[in-house]
TIDRENNU-456296 format. One line per field, with one value per residue: residue number from 1; residue in three letters; x, y, z of N, C-alpha, C, O in turn. Coordinates in pm, 1 decimal. Example, Ala and Ser with C-alpha at 12.3 -4.5 7.8 and 13.67 -1.06 7.14 Angstrom:
num c(1 | 2) $
residuo c(ALA | SER) $
n.u c(1319.0 | 1285.0) $
n.v c(-569.0 | -225.0) $
n.w c(780.0 | 708.0) $
ca.u c(1230.0 | 1367.0) $
ca.v c(-450.0 | -106.0) $
ca.w c(780.0 | 714.0) $
c.u c(1320.0 | 1290.0) $
c.v c(-330.0 | 3.0) $
c.w c(780.0 | 787.0) $
o.u c(1423.6 | 1340.9) $
o.v c(-331.9 | 113.8) $
o.w c(846.5 | 803.9) $
REM end
This chain:
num c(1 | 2 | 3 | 4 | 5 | 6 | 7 | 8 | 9 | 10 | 11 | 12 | 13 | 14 | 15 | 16 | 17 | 18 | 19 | 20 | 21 | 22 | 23 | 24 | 25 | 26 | 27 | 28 | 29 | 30 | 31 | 32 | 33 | 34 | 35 | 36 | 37 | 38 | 39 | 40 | 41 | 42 | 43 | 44 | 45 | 46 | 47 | 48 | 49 | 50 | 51 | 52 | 53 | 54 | 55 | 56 | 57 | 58 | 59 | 60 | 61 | 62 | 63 | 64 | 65 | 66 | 67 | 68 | 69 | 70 | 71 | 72 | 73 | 74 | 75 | 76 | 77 | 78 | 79 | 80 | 81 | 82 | 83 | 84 | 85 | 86 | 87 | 88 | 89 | 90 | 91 | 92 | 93 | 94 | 95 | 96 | 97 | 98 | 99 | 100 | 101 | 102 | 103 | 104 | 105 | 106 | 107 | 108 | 109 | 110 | 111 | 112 | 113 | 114 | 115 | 116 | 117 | 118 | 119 | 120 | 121 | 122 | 123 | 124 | 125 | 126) $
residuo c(UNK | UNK | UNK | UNK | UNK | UNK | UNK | UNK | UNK | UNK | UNK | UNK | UNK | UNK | UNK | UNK | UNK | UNK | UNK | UNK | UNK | UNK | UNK | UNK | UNK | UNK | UNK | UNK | UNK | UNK | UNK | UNK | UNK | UNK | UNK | UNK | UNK | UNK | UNK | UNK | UNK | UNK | UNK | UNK | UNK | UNK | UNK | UNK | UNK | UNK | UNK | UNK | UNK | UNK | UNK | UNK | UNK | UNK | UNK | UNK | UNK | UNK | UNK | UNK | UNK | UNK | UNK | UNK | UNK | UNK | UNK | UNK | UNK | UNK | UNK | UNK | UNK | UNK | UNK | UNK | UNK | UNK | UNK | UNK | UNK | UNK | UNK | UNK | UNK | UNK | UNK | UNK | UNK | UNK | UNK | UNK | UNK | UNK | UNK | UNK | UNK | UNK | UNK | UNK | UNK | UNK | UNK | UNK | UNK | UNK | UNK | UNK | UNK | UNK | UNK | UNK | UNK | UNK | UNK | UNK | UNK | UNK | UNK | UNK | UNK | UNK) $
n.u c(466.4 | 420.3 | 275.7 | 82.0 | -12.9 | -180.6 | -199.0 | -256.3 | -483.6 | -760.5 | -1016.8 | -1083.4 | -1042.3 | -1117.9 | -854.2 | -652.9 | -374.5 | -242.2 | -42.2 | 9.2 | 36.6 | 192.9 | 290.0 | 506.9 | 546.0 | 708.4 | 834.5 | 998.7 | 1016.3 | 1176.5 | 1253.5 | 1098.9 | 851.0 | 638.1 | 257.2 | -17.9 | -338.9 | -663.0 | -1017.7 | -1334.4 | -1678.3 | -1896.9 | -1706.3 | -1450.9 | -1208.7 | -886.5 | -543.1 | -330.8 | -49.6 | 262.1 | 622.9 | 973.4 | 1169.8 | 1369.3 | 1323.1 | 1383.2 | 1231.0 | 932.6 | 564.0 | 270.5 | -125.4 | -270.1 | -472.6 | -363.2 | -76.2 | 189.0 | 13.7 | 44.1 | 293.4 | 447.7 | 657.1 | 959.0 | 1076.0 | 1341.8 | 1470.7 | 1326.1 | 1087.2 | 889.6 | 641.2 | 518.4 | 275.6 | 219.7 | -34.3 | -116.2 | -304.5 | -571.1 | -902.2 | -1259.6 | -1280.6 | -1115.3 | -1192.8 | -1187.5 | -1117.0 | -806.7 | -544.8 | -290.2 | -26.6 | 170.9 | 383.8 | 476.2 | 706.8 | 1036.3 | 926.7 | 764.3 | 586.5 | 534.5 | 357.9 | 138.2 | 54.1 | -97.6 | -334.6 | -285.0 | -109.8 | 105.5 | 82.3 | -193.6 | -289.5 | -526.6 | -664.8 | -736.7 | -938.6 | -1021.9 | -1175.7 | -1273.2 | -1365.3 | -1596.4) $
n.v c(-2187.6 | -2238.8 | -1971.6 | -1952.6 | -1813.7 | -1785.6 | -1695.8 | -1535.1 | -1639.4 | -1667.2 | -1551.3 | -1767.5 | -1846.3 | -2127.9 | -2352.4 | -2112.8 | -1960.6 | -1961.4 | -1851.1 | -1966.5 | -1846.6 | -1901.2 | -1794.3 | -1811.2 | -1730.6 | -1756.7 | -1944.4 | -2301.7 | -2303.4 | -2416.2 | -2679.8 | -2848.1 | -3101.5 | -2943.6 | -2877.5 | -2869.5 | -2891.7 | -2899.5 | -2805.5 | -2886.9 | -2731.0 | -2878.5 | -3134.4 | -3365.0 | -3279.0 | -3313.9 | -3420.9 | -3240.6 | -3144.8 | -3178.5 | -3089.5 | -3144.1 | -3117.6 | -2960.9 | -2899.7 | -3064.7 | -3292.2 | -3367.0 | -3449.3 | -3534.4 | -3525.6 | -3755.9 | -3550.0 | -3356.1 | -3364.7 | -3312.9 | -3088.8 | -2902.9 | -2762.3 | -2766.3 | -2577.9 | -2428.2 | -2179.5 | -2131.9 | -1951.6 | -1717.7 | -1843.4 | -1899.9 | -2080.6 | -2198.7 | -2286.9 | -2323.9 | -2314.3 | -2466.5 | -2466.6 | -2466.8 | -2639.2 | -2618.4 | -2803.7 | -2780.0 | -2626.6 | -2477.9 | -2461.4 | -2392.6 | -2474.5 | -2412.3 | -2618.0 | -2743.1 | -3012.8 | -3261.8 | -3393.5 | -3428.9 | -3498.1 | -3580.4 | -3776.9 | -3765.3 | -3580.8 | -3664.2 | -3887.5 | -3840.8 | -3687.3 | -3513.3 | -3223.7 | -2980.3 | -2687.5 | -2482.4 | -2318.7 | -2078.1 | -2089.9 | -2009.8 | -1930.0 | -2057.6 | -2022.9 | -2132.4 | -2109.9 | -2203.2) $
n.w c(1717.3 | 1403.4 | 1148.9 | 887.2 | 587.9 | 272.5 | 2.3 | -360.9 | -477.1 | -665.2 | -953.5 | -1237.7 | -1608.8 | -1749.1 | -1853.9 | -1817.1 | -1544.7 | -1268.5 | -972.3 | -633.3 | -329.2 | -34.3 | 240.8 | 587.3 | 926.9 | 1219.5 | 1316.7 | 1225.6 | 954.7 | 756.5 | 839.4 | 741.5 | 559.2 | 345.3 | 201.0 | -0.6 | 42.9 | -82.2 | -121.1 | -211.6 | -272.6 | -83.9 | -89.8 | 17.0 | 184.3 | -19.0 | -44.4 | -265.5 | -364.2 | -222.8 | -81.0 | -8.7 | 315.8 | 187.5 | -63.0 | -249.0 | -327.2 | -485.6 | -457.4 | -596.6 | -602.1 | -859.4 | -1022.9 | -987.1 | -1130.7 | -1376.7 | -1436.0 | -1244.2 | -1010.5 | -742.1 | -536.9 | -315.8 | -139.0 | 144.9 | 249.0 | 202.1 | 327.9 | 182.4 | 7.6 | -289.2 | -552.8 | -844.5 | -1076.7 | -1379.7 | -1721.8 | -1610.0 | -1451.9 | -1443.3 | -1235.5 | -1071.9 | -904.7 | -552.8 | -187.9 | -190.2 | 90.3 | 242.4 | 423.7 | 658.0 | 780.0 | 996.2 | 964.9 | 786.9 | 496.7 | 189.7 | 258.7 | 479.4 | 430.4 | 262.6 | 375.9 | 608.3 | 831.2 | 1019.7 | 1091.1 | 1158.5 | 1112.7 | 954.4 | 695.0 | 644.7 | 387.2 | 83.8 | -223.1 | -517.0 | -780.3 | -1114.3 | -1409.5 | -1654.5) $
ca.u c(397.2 | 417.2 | 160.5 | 77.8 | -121.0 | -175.2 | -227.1 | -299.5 | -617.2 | -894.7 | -1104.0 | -1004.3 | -1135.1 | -1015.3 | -698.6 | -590.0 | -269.2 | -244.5 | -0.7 | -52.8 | 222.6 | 186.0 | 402.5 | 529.2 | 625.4 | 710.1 | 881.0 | 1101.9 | 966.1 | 1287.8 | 1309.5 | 977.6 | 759.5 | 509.8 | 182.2 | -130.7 | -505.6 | -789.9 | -1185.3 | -1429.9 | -1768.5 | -1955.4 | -1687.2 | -1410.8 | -1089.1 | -794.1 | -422.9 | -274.2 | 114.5 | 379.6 | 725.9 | 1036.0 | 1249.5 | 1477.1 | 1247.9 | 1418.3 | 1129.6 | 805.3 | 467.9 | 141.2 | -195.4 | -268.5 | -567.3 | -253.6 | -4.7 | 177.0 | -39.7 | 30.8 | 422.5 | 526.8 | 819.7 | 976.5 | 1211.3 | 1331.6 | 1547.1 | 1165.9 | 997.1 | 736.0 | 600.9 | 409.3 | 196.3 | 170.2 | -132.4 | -149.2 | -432.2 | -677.2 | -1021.5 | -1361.0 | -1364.3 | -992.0 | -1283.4 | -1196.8 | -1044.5 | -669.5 | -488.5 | -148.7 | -42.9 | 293.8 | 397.6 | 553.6 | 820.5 | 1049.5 | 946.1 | 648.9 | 483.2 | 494.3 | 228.3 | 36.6 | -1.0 | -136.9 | -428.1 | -251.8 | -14.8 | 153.2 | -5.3 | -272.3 | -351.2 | -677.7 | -708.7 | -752.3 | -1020.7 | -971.6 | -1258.7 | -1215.3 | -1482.8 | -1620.2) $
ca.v c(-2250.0 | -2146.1 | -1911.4 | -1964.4 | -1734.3 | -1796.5 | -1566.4 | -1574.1 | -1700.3 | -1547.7 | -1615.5 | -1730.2 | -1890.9 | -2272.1 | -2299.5 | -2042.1 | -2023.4 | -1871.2 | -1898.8 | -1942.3 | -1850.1 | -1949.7 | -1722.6 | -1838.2 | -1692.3 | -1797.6 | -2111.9 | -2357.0 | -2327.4 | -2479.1 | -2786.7 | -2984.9 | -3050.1 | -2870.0 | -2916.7 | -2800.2 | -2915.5 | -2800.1 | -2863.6 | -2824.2 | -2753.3 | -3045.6 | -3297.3 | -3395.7 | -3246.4 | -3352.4 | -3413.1 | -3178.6 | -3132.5 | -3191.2 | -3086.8 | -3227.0 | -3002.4 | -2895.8 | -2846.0 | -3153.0 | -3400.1 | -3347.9 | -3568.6 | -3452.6 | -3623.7 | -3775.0 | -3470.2 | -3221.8 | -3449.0 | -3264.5 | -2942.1 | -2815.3 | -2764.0 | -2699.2 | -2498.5 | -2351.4 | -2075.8 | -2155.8 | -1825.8 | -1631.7 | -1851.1 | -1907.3 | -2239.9 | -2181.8 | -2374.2 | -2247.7 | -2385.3 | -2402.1 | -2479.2 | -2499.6 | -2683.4 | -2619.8 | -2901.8 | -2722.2 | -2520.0 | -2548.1 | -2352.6 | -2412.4 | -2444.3 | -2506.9 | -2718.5 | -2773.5 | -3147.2 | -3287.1 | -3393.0 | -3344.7 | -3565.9 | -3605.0 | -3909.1 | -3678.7 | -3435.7 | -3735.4 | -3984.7 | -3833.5 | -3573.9 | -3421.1 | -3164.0 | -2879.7 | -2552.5 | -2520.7 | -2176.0 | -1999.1 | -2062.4 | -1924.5 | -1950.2 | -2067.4 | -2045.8 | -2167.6 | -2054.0 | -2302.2) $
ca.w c(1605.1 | 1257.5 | 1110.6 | 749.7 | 494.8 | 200.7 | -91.8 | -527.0 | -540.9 | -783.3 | -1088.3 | -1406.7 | -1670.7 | -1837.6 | -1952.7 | -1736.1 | -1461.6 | -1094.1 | -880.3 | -527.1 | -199.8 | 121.6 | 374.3 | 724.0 | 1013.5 | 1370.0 | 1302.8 | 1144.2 | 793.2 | 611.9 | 835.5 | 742.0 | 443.7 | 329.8 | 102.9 | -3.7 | 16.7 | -166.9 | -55.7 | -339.4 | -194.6 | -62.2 | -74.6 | 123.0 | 153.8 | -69.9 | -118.0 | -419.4 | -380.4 | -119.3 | -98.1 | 134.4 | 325.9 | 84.4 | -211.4 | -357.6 | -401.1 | -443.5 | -473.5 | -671.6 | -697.2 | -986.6 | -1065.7 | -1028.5 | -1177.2 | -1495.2 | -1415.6 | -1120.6 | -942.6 | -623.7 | -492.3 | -193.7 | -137.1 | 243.3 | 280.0 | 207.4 | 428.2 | 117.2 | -22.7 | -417.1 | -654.3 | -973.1 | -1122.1 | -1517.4 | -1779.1 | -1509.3 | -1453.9 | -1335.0 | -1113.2 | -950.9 | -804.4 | -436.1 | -154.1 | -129.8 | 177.5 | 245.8 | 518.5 | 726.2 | 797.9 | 1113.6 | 951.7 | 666.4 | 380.6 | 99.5 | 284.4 | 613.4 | 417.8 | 190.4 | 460.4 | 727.9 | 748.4 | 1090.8 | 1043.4 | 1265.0 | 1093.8 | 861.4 | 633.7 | 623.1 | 247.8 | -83.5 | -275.2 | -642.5 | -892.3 | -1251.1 | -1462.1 | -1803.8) $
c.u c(405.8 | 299.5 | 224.5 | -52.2 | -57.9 | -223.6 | -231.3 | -403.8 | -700.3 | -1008.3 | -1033.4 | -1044.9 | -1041.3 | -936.6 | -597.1 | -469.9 | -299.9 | -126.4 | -26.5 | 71.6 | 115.8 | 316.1 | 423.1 | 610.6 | 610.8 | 774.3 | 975.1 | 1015.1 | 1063.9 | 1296.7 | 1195.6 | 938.1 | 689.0 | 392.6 | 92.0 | -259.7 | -590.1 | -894.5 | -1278.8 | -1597.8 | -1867.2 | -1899.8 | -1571.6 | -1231.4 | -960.8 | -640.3 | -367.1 | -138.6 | 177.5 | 529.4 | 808.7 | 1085.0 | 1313.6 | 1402.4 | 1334.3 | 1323.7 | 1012.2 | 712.4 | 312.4 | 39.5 | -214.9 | -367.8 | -438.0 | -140.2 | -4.6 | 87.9 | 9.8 | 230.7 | 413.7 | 631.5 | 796.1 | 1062.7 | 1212.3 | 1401.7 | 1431.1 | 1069.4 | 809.9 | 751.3 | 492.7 | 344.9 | 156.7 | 65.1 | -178.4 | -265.5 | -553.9 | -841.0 | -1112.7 | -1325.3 | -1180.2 | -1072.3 | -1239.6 | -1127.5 | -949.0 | -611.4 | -336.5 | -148.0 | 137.0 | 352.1 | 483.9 | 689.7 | 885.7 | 1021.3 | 822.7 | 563.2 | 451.8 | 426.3 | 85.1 | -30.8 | -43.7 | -237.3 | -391.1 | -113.9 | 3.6 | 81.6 | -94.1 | -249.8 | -475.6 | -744.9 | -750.7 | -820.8 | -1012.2 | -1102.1 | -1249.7 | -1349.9 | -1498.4 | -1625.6) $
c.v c(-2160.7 | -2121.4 | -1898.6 | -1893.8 | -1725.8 | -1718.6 | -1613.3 | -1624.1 | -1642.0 | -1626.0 | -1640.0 | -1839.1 | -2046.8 | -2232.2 | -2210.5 | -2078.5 | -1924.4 | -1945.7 | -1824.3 | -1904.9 | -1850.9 | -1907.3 | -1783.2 | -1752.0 | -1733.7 | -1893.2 | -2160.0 | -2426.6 | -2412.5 | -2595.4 | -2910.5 | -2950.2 | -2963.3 | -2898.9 | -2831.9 | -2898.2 | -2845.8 | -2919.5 | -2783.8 | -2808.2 | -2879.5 | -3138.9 | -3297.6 | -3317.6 | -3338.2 | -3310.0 | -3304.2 | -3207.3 | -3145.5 | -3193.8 | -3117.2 | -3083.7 | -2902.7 | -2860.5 | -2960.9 | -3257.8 | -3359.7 | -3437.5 | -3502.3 | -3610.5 | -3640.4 | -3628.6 | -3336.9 | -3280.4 | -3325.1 | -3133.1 | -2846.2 | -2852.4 | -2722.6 | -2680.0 | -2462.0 | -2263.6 | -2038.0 | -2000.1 | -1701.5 | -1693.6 | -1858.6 | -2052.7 | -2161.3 | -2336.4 | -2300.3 | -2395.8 | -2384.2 | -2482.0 | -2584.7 | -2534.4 | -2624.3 | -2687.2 | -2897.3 | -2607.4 | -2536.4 | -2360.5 | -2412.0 | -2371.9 | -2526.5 | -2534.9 | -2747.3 | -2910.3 | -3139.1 | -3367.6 | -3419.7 | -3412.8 | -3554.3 | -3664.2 | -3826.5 | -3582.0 | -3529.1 | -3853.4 | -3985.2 | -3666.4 | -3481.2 | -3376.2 | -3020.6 | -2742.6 | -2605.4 | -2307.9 | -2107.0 | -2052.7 | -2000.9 | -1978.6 | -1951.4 | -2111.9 | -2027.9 | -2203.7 | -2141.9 | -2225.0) $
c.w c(1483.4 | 1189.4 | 961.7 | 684.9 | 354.5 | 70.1 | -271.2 | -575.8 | -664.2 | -863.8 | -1187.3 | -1457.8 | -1734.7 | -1871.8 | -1895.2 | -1649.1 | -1362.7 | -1038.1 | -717.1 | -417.5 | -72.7 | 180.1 | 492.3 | 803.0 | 1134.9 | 1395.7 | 1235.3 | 1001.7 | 729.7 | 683.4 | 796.8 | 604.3 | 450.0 | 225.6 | 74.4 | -75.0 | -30.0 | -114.6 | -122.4 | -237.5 | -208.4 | -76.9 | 7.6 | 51.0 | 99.6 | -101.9 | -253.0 | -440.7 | -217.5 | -191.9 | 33.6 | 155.0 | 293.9 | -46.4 | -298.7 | -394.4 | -382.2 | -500.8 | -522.3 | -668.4 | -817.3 | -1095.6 | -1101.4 | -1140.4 | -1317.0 | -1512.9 | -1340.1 | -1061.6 | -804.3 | -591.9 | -347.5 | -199.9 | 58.5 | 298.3 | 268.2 | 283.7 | 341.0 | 42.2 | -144.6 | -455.7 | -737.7 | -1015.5 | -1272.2 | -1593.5 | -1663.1 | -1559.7 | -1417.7 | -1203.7 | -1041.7 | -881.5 | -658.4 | -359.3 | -124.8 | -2.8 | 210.4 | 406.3 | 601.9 | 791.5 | 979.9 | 1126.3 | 836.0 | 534.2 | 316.4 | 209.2 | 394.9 | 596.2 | 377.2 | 305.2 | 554.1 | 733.8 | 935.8 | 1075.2 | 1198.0 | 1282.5 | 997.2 | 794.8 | 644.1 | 529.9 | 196.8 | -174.3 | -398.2 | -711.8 | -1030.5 | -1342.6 | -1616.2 | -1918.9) $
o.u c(398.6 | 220.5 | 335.0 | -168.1 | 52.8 | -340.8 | -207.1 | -422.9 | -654.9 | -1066.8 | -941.8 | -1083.7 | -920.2 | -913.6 | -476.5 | -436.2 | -370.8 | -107.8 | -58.6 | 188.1 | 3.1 | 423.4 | 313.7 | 718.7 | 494.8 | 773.4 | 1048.6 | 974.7 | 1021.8 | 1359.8 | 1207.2 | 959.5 | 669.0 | 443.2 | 104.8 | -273.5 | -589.5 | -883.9 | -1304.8 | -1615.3 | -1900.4 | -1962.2 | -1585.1 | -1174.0 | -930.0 | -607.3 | -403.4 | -105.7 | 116.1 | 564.0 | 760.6 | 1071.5 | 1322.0 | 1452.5 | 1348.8 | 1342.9 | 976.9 | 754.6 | 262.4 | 68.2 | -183.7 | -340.0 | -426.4 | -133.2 | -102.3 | 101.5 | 17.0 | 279.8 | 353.1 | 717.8 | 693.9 | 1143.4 | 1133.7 | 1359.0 | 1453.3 | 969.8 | 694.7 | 855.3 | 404.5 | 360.1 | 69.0 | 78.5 | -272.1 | -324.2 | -592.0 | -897.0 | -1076.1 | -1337.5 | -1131.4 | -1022.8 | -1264.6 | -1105.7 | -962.5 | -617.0 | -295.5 | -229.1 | 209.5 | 365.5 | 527.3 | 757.5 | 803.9 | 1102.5 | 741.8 | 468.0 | 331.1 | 407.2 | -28.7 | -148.1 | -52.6 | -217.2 | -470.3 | -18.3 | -68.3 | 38.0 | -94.6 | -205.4 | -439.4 | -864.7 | -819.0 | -775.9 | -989.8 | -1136.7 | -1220.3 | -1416.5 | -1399.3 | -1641.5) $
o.v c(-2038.0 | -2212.2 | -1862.9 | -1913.2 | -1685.3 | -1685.8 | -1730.9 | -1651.7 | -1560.8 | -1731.1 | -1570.5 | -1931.7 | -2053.8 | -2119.4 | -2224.0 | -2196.9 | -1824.7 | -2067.0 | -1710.7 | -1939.8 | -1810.7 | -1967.0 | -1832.6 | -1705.3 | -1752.4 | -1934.9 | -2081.0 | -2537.6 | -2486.1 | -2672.4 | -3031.1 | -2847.1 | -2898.9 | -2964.4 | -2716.4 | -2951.1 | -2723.4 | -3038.5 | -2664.2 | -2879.6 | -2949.5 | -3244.7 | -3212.2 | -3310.0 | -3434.4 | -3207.5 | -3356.1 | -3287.9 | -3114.8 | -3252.6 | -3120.5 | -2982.1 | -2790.3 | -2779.9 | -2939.2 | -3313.1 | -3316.5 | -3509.9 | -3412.7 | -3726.5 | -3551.2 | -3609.2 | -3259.4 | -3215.5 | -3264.9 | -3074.8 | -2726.2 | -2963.8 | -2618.2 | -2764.8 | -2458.7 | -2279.3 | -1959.9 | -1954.1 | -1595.4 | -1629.1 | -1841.9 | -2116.7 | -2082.7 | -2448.9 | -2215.6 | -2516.7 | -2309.5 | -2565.9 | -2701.0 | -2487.2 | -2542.6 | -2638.5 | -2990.4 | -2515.5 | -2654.0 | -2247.0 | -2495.9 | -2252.9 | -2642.4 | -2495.8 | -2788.6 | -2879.7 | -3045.9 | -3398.7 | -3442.3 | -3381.7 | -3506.7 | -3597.3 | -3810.7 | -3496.1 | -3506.7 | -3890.7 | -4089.3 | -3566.0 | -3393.4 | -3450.5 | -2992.0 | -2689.6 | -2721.2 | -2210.3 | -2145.4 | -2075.6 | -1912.7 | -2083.3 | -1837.1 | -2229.7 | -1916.5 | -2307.2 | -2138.7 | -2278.8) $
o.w c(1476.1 | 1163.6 | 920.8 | 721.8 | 319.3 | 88.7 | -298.3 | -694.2 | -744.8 | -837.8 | -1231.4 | -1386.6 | -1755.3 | -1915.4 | -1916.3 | -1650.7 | -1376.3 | -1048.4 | -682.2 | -436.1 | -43.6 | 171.8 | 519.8 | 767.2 | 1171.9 | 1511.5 | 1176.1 | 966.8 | 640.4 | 611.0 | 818.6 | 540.6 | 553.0 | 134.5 | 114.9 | -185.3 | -16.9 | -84.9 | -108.9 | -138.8 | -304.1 | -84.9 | 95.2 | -57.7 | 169.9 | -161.6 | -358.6 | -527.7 | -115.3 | -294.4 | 146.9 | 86.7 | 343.5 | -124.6 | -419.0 | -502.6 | -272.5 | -591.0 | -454.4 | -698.2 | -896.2 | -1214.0 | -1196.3 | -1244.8 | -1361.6 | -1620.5 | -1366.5 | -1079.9 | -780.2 | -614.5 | -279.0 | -291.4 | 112.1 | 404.2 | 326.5 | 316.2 | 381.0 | 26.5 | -109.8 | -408.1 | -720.8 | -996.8 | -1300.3 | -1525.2 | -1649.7 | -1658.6 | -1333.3 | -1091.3 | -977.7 | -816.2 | -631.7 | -401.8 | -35.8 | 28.3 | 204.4 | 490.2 | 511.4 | 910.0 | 1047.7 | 1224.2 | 746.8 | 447.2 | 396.1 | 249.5 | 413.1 | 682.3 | 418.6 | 307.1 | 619.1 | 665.5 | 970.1 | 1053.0 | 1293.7 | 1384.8 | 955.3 | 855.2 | 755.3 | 546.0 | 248.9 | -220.8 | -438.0 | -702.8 | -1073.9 | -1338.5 | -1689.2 | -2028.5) $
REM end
């Protein structure tokens, strides 16, 4: 099974950028999607980004949409999200996520997945 940790979190204030990486090891990182969830406190965990196998398509909610990117670099075995002019209410803890198989819809459409991260805690200060 593939072990995922995820790293870049912090503070930072509106307007601000972070980017985030999510490492793997143990596994076949380059043949599946990958994504990342965030869970603000007290509400329910949500969708952000998904990418396919190849780092050729990727799928954003609409809250990330135009803010937020995701990448991969399969030869490092790391999965990002740069996050730019950031919100309060991107308060959450990010976690990236490993699909079961290689496409967008195989991260957005289904809330079971292979690995999960720890997460990273992202607070975005008014």
């Amino acid at each position: 099974q593939v072990h995922l940790v995820e790293s870049g979190g912090g503070l930072v204030q509106t307007g601000g950028s972070l980017r985030l990486s999510c490492a793997a090891s143990g596994g076949n990182f380059g043949s599946t999607a990958m994504g990342w969830l965030r869970q603000a406190p007290g509400k329910e965990r949500e969708f952000v980004a998904a990418i396919n196998w190849a780092g050729t398509s990727t799928y954003y909610s609409d809250s990330a949409k135009g803010r937020f990117t995701v990448s991969r670099d399969n030869a490092q075995n790391t999965m990002y999200l740069q996050m730019n002019s950031l919100k309060p209410e991107d308060t959450a803890v990010y976690y990236c996520v490993k699909a079961r198989g290689t496409a967008t819809t195989d991260v957005v459409q289904t809330t079971e997945y292979d690995s999960w991260g720890q997460g990273t805690q992202v607070t975005v200060s008014s």
